[in-house]
N, C-alpha and C positions, 0 to 999 in steps of 0.2 A: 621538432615541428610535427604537426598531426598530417596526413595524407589526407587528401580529398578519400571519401570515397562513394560509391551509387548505392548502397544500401545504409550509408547511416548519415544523413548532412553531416557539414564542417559545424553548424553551430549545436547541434547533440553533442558533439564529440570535445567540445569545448565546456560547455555544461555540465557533462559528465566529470569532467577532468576537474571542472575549477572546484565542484560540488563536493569531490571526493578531498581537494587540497584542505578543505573549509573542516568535512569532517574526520577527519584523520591530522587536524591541524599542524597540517604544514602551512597554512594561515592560522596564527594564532586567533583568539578571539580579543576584541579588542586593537588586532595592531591592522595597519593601513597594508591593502593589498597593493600588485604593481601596479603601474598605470595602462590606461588603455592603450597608449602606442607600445609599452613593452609587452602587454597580452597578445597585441597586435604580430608584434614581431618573432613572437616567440611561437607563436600558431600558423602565423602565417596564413592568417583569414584577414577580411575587410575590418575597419574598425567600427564599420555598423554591428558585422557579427558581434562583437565585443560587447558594443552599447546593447544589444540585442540580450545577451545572453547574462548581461547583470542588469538589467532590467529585472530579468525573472528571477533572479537570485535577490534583486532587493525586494522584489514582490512578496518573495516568501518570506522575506524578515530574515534571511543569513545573513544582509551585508546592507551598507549605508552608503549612501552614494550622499556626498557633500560640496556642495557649491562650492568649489575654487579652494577648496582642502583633500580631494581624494575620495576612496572606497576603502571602508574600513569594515571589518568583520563583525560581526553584530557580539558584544560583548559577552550576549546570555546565550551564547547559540548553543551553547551545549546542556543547555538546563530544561529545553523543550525537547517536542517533535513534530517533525514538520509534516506537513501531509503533501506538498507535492501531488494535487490533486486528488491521490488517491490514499484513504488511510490503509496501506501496507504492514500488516501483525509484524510480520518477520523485520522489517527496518524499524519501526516504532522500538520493536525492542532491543536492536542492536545498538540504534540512536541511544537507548538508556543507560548502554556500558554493559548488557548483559548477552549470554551467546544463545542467539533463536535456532529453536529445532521446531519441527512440524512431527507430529504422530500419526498416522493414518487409523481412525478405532476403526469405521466401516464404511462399505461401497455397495449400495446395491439399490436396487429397480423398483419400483412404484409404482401405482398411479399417480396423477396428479388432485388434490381436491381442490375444490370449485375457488379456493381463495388463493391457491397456488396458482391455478391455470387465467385466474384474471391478472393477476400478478404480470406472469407470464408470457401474457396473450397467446395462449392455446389451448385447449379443448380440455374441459374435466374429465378426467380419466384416463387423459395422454400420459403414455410413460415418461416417469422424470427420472433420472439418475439424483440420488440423495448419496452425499461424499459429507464425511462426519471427522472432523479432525481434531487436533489438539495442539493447540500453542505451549511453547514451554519457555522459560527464559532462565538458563541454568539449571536447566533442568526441572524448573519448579514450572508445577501447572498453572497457564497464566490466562489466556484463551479458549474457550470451545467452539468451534465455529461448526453450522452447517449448512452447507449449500445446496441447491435445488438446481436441476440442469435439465433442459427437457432434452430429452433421451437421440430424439431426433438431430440434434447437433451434430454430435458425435460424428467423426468422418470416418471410423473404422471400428468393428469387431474386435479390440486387442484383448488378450488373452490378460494382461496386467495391466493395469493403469497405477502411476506412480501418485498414491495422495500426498505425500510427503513435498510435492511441489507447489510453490505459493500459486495463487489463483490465477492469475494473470499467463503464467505458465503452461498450466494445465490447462487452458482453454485455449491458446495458441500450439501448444502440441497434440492436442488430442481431438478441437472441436475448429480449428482453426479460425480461430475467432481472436479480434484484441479488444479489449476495454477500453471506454471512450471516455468513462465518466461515470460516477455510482449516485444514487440517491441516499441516504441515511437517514435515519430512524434511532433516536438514542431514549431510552426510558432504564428507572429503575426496575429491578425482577428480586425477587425473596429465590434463595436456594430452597427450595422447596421439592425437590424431585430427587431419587435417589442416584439418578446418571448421573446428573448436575455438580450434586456433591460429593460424589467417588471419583471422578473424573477431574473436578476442578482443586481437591483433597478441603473443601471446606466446612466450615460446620452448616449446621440445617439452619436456614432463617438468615442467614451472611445478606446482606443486602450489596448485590452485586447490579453492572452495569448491563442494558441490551440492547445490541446493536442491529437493525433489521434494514437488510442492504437489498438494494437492486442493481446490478449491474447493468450497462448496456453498451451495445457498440455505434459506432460512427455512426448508422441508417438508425438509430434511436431505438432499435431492437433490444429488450430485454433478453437479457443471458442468464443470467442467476438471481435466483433469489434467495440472500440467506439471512442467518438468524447466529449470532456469536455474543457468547456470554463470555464477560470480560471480570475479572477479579482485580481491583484497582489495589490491592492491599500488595501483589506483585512489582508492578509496573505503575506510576502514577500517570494518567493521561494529563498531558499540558501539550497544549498545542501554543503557536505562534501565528497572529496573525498582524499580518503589516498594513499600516493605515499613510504609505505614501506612496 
């Protein structure tokens, strides 16, 4: 049974769990999960939390909730990736069967220019931190992501900052900030630059994916703005989305 506790609800904590059952199947796909008085009993939460928490499990397309037949695991769940509100590089690719690393190429200070700081909302010429990384999935380059932070977030002078950490991370440890919600921006881009293509290892003219993100928090504040080139010849992107 899961413990109450004051920093994480009972129904995170069941979500979490059931989420992790589904992808590591210990629910198979395809077969009928237990019922909500045995989730019930076995958590030892309300059976609202229950109906609560596969609600949003059937929202994302994991699982089928059927009239007077049960909850059953979505039979293709292992053939997509979910976004779970937020498209996450590092689970996208774990989701795919492959092992996510992050690279950290570079870290360092700016100004901001005038299409950044509207972005933004802060002043052209404000110092922005630019963090430049690399997805990899087996090792193989799969991701370039780079994010724009204005400088002022920041809650401390650290000597190190870890890029190696997915985003959401590094902004809750360093700028103490959480993510509410992103905007996206998805266009084709030609490999056409020499970073692009030494970094991503592909050829010149590859016709890759580009993703131009704006994060922001609960008060609607922009936090980052970035820009990640994706090589779909890697990773294929499929997402799931559920229409009940």
């Amino acid at each position: 049974m899961i413990q109450s506790s004051q920093t994480k609800p009972n129904i995170e904590q069941v979500e979490t769990t059931l989420r992790q059952r589904i992808q590591q199947k210990v629910y198979r796909p395809g077969v009928q999960m237990p019922t909500e008085l045995a989730l019930t009993a076995e958590f030892g939460v309300s059976r609202a939390t229950i109906r609560t928490v596969l609600t949003r499990l059937a929202n994302e397309g994991l699982i089928f909730r059927r009239q007077g037949a049960g909850t059953y695991v979505n039979q293709r769940v292992g053939e997509v990736n979910t976004l779970r509100g937020l498209l996450d590089y590092g689970r996208l690719i774990a989701e795919a069967g492959y092992r996510s690393t992050i690279q950290s190429i570079s870290m360092m200070t700016r100004e901001a220019s005038a299409e950044e700081a509207e972005v933004l909302n802060i002043t052209t010429g404000e110092p922005v931190v630019v963090l430049v990384r690399l997805f990899l999935a087996d090792e193989r380059p799969f991701i370039l992501a780079t994010n724009i932070i204005p400088q002022k977030l920041f809650k401390a002078n650290n000597d190190f900052y870890d890029g190696r950490l997915p985003l959401h991370v590094f902004l809750r440890q360093y700028c103490h900030q959480t993510i509410a919600y992103a905007i996206y921006e998805i266009c084709p881009r030609l490999a056409d630059d020499d970073k692009t293509i030494q970094l991503l290892d592909c050829q010149p003219g590859r016709l890759l994916l580009q993703f131009a993100t704006t994060f922001y928090n609960q008060e609607n504040r922009p936090l980052v703005w970035g820009h990640s080139t994706y090589d779909d010849s890697v990773v294929k992107l499929r997402f799931m989305q559920s229409w009940v």
